[in-house]
VEXGUZA-567905 format. One line per field, with one value per residue (C-alpha): residue in three letters; chain; z, x, y; residue number from 1. Coordinates in Angstrom, 3 decimals. Layout:
residu: [Ala_...];
chaine: [A_...];
zz: [Z_...];
xx: [X_...];
yy: [Y_...];
num: [NUM_...];
//
This chain:
residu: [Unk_Unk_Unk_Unk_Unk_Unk_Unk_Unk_Unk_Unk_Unk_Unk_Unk_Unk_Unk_Unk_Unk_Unk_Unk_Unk_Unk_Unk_Unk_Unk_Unk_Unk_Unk_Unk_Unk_Unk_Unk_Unk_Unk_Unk_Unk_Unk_Unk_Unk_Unk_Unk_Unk_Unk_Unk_Unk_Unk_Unk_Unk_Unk_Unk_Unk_Unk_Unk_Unk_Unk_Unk_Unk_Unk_Unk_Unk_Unk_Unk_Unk_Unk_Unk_Unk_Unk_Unk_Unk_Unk_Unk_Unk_Unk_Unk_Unk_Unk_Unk_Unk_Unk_Unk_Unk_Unk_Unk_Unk_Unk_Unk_Unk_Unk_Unk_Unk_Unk_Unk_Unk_Unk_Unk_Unk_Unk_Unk_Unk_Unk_Unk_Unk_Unk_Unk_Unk_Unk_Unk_Unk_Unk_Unk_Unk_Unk_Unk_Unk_Unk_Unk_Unk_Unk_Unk_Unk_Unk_Unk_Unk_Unk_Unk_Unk_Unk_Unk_Unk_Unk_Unk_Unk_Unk_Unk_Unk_Unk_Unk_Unk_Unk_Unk_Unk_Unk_Unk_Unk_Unk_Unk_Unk_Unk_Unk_Unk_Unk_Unk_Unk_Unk_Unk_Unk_Unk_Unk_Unk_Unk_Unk_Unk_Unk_Unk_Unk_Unk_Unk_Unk_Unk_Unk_Unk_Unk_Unk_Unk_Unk_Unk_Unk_Unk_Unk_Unk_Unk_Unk_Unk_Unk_Unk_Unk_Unk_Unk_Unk_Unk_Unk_Unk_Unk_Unk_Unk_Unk_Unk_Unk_Unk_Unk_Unk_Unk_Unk_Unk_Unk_Unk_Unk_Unk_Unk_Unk_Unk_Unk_Unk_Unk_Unk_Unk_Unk_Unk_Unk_Unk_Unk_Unk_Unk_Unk_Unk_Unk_Unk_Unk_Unk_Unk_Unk_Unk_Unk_Unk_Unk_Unk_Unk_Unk_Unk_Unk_Unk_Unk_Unk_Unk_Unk_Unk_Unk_Unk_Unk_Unk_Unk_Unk_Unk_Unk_Unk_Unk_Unk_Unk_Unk_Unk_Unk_Unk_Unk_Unk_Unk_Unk_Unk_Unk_Unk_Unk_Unk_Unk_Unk_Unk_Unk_Unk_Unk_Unk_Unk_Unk_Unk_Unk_Unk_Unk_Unk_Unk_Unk_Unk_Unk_Unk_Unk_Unk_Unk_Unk_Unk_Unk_Unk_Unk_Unk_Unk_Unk_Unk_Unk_Unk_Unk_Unk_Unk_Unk_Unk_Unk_Unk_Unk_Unk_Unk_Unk_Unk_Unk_Unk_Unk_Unk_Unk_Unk_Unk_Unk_Unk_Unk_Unk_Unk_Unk_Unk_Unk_Unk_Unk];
chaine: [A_A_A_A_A_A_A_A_A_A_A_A_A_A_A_A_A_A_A_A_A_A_A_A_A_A_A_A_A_A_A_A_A_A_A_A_A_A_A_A_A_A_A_A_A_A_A_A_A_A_A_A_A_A_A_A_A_A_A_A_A_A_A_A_A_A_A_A_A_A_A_A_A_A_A_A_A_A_A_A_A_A_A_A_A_A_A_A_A_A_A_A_A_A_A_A_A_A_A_A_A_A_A_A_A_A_A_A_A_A_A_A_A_A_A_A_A_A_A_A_A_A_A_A_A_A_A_A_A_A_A_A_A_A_A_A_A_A_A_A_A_A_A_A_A_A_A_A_A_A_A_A_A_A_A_A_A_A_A_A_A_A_A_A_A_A_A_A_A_A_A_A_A_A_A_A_A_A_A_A_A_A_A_A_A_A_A_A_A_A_A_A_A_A_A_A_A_A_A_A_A_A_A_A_A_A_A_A_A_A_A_A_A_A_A_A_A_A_A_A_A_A_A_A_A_A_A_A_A_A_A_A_A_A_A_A_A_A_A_A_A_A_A_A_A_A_A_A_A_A_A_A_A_A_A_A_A_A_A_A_A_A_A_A_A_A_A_A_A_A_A_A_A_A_A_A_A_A_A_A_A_A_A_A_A_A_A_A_A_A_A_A_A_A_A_A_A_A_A_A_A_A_A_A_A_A_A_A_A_A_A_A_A_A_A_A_A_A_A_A_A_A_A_A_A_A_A_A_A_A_A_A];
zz: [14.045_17.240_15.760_14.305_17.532_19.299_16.926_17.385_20.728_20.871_18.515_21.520_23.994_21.923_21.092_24.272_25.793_23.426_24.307_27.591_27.389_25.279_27.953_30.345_28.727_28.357_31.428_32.829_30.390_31.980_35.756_33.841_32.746_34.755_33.730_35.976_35.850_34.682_36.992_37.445_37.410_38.672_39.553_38.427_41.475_39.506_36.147_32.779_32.305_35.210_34.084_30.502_31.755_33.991_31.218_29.115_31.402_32.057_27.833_27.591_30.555_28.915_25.606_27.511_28.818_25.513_23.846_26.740_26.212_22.693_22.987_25.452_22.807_19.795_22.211_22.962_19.663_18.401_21.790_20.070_16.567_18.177_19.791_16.860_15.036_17.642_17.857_13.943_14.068_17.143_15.074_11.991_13.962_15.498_12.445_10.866_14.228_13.855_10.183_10.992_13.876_11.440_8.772_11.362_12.629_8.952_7.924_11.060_10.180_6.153_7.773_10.207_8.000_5.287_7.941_8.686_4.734_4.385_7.048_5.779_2.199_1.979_-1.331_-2.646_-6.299_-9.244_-10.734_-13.865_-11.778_-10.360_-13.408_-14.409_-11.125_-10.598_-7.935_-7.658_-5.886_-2.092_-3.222_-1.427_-3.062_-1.126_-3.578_-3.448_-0.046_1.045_-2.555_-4.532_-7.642_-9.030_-12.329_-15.692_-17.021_-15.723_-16.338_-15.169_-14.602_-14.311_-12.863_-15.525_-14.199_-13.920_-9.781_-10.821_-13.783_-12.038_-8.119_-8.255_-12.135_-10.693_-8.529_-10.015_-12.490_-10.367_-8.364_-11.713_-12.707_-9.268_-9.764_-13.499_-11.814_-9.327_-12.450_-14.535_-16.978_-17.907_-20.946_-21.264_-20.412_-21.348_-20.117_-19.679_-18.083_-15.790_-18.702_-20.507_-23.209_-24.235_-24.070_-27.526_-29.622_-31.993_-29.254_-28.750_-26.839_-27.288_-24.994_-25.361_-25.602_-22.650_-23.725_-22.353_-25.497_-24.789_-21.030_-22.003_-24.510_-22.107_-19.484_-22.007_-23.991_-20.350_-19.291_-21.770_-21.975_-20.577_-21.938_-20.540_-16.786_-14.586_-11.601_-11.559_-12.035_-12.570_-16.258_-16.670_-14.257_-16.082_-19.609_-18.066_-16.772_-19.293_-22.318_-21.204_-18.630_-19.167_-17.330_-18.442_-17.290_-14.638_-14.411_-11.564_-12.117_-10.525_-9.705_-9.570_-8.291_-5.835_-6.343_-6.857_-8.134_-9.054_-7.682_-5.558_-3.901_-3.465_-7.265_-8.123_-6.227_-7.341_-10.816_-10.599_-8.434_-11.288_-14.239_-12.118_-12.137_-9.216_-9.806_-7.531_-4.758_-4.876_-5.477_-8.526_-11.880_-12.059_-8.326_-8.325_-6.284_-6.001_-4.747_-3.731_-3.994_-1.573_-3.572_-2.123_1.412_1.135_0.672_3.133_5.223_3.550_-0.030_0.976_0.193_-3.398_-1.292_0.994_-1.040_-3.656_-0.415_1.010_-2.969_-3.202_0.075_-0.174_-3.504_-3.158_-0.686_-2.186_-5.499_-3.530_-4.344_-1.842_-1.093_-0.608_0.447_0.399_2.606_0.504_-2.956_-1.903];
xx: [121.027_119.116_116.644_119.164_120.836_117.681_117.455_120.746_120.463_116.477_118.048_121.121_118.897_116.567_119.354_121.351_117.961_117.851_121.576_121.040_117.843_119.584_122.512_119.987_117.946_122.064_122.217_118.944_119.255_122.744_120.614_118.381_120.458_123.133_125.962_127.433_129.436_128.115_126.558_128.287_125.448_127.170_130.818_132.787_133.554_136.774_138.240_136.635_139.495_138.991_135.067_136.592_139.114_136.162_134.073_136.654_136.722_133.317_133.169_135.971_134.277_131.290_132.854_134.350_131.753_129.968_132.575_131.789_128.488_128.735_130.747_128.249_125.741_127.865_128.534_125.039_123.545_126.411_124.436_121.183_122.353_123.392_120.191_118.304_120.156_119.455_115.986_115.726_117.700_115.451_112.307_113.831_114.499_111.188_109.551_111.546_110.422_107.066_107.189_108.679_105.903_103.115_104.882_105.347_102.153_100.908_103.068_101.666_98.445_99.111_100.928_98.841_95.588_98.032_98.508_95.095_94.177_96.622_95.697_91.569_92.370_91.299_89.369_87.911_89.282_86.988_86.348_88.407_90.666_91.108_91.253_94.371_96.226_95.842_97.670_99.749_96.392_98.233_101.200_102.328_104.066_106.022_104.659_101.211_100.679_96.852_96.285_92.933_94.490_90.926_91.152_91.561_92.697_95.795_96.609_99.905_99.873_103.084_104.203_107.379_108.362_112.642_112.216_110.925_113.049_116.042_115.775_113.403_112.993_115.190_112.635_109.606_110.615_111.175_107.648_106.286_107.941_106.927_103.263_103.180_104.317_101.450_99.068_100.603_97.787_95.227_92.932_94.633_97.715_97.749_100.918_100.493_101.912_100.503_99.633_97.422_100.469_100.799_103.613_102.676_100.606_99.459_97.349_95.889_92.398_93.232_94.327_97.855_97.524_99.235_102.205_105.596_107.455_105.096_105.931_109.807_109.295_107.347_110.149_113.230_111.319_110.270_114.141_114.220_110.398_110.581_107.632_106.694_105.089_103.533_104.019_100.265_98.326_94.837_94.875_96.440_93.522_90.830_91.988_92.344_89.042_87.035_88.760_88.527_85.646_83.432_80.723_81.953_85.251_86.983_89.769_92.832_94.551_97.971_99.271_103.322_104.262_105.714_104.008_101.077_101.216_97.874_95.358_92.909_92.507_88.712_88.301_90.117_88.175_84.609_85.919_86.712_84.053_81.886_83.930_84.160_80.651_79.808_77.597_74.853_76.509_77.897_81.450_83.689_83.767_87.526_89.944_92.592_95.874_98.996_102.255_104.308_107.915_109.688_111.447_110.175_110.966_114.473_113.978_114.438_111.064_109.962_109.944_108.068_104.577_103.830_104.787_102.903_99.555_100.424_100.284_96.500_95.268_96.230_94.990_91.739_91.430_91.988_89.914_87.311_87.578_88.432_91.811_94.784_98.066_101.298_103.929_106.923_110.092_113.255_114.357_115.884];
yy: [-38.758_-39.126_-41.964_-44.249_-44.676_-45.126_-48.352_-49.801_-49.927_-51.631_-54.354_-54.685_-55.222_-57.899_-59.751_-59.615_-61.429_-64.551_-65.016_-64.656_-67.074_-69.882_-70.186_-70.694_-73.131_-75.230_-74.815_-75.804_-79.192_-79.724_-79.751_-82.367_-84.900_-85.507_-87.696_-90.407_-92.944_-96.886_-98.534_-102.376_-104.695_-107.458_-108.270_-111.176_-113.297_-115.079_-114.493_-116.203_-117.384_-119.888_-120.984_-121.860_-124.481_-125.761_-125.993_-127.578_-129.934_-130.750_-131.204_-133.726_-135.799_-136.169_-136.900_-139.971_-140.812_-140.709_-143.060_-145.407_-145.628_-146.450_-148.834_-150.611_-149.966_-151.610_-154.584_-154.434_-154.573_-157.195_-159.799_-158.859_-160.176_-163.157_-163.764_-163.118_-165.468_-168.402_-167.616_-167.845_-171.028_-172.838_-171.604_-173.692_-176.497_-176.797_-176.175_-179.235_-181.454_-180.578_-181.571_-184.662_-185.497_-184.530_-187.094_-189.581_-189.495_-189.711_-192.821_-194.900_-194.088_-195.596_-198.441_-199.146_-199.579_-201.278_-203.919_-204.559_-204.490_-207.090_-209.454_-209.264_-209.274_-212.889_-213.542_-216.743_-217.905_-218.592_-221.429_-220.618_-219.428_-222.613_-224.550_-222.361_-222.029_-226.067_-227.303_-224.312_-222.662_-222.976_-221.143_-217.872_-214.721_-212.183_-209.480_-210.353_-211.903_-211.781_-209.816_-212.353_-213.646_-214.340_-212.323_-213.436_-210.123_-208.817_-204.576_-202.896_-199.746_-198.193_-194.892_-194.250_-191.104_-190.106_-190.815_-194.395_-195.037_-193.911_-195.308_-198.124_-199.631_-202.818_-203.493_-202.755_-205.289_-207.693_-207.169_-207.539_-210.717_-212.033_-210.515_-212.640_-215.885_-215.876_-215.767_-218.883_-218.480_-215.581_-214.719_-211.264_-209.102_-205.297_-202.694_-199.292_-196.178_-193.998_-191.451_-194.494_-194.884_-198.579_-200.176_-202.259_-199.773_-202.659_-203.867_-200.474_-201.189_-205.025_-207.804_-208.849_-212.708_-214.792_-217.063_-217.392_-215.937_-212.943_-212.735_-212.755_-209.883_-207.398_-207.794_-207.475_-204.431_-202.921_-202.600_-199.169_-198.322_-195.043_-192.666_-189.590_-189.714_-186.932_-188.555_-189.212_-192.633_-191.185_-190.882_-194.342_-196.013_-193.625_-195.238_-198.943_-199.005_-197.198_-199.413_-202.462_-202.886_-205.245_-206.852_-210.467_-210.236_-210.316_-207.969_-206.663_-203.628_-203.066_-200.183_-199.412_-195.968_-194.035_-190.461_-188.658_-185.151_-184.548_-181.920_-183.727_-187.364_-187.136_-186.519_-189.470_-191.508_-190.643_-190.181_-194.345_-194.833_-193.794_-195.786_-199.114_-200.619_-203.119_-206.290_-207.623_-207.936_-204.902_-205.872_-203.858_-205.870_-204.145_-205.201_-202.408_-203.131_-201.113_-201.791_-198.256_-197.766_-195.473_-193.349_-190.322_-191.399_-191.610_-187.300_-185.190_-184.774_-181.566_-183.263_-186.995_-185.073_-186.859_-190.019_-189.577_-188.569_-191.623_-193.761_-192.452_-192.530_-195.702_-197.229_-195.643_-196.491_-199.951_-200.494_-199.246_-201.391_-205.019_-204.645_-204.358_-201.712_-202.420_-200.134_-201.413_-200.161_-200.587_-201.248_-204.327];
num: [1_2_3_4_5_6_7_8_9_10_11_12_13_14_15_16_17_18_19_20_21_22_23_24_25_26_27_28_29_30_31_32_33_34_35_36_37_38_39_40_41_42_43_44_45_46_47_48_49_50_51_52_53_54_55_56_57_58_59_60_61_62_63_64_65_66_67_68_69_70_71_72_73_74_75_76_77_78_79_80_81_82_83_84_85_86_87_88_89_90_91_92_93_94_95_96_97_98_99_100_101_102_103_104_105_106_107_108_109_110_111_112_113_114_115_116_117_118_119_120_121_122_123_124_125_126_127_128_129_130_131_132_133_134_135_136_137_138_139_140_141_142_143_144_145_146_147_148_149_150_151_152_153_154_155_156_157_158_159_160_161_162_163_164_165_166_167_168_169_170_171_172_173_174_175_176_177_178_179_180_181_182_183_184_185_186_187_188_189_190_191_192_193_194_195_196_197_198_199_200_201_202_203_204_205_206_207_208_209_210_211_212_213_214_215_216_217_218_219_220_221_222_223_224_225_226_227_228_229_230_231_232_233_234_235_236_237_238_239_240_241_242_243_244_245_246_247_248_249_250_251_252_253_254_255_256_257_258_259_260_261_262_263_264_265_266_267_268_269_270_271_272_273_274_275_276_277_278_279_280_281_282_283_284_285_286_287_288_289_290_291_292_293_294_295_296_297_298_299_300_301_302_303_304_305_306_307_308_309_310_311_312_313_314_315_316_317_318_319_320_321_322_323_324_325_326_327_328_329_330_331_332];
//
């Protein structure tokens, strides 16, 4: 009995000390951390309340402000457009003046060496010719003035395009009546167009013999000839020339038109410069003349161009095959 009581009270004791050691160790953790209160890091001098409204305030400013601002901008931008569209217009217009001071410039130079052509173009008639013009030899044309009537062969070549046919035919008649009358009498008459289509395909590559009924039938039958044209004489002259050339002839071939569409000036030229031989004296055995109509001057400035490249072909070329151009300036 005296050893189990001995026990009980060893196991007391032990346990009494961890008790007494864990309320101590609370404790000791409760010295440790010590709890406070929360410290205020900063105090609100006035209540949110008050810096909403402000804010609110500040928000709707700037949103006016904003709407102003735009609406400078839209007003803004609206000036611009305008602006734009008068600087596009002034740029148009001075691109049309400067078309029409490059086109001026261009038709004084043509008229100006047309003048002097005209005044020089002083030829001497040939004795045939003399025989056949008789004493009509002083007489002037208005058509021809200062062109040499001293062929025996006449050509027309004649631009039948729907410009011609439609604005000047009238006219081109007429020059061509008044162009026949100078000539009383010749060896040979052919008609062609500008394409090298005959008017009379029985005289294909033949001379059309001179006589009055013959006269009257080209003018009545040329009222409604109206073949294909491409605006463009050369393959008419190229035809003319390379037909009917001959070194015992003497031969003018006139030139009606008011256009030239083709692709270059300078390859006309040597292309007839090649075709019309010259004699010994160095003159060509084929005079070309032209007479332009104005058709293409009574456009607007931007669409005279074919005119105005029909008008230096033909001067140039002229000149350089003893003939003589005429430009006339109305269909009158």
């Amino acid at each position: 009995m005296r050893s189990k009581r001995r026990n009980s009270e060893v196991i007391s004791l032990s346990f009494l000390d961890i008790i007494t050691c864990g309320f101590g160790a609370i404790i000791l953790l409760l010295v440790i951390t010590k709890v406070g209160e929360p410290v205020i890091l900063e105090i609100s001098p006035e209540p949110m309340d008050g810096i909403i409204r402000d804010l609110q305030e500040e928000l709707f400013k700037i949103r006016g402000e904003a709407k102003v601002l735009n609406r400078d901008l839209t007003a803004k931008r609206e000036q611009i457009s305008e602006w734009d569209l008068r600087v596009a217009r002034l740029s148009q217009e001075l691109a049309s003046t400067q078309t029409k001071l490059t086109n001026i410039s261009e038709e004084n130079a043509v008229n100006s060496v047309i003048k002097g052509e005209l005044e020089l173009a002083l030829q001497q008639l040939t004795a045939e010719m003399q025989r056949l013009l008789g004493d009509r030899i002083d007489q002037k044309s208005d058509l021809v003035g200062g062109i040499p009537i001293d062929s025996e062969y006449i050509i027309f070549i004649i631009d039948t395009s729907g410009s011609m046919f439609q604005y000047s035919w009238d006219k081109m008649m007429e020059q061509l009546v008044t162009t026949l009358d100078v000539y009383p009498e010749v060896k040979g008459i052919q008609i062609m167009n500008d394409m090298g289509d005959y008017m009379y395909s029985e005289y294909r590559g033949k001379w059309i013999p001179d006589t009055s009924a013959r006269r009257k039938a080209i003018i009545s039958r040329l009222r409604t000839w109206n073949p294909f044209s491409n605006s463009s004489p050369v393959e008419g002259i190229v035809k003319a020339i390379s037909t009917f050339y001959s070194p015992d002839k003497k031969i003018s071939l006139y030139i009606f038109g008011d256009e030239f569409t083709g692709r270059s000036i300078k390859e006309v030229l040597d292309t007839v410069e090649k075709l019309n031989k010259k004699d010994a004296q160095g003159n060509p055995m084929v005079r070309i003349h032209s007479v332009g109509f104005p058709v293409q001057f009574s456009n607007p400035r931007n669409l005279q161009f074919t005119g105005i490249r029909f008008a230096t072909l033909m001067r140039e070329l002229t000149r350089k095959n003893g003939g003589t151009f005429v430009g006339l300036n109305s269909f009158r």
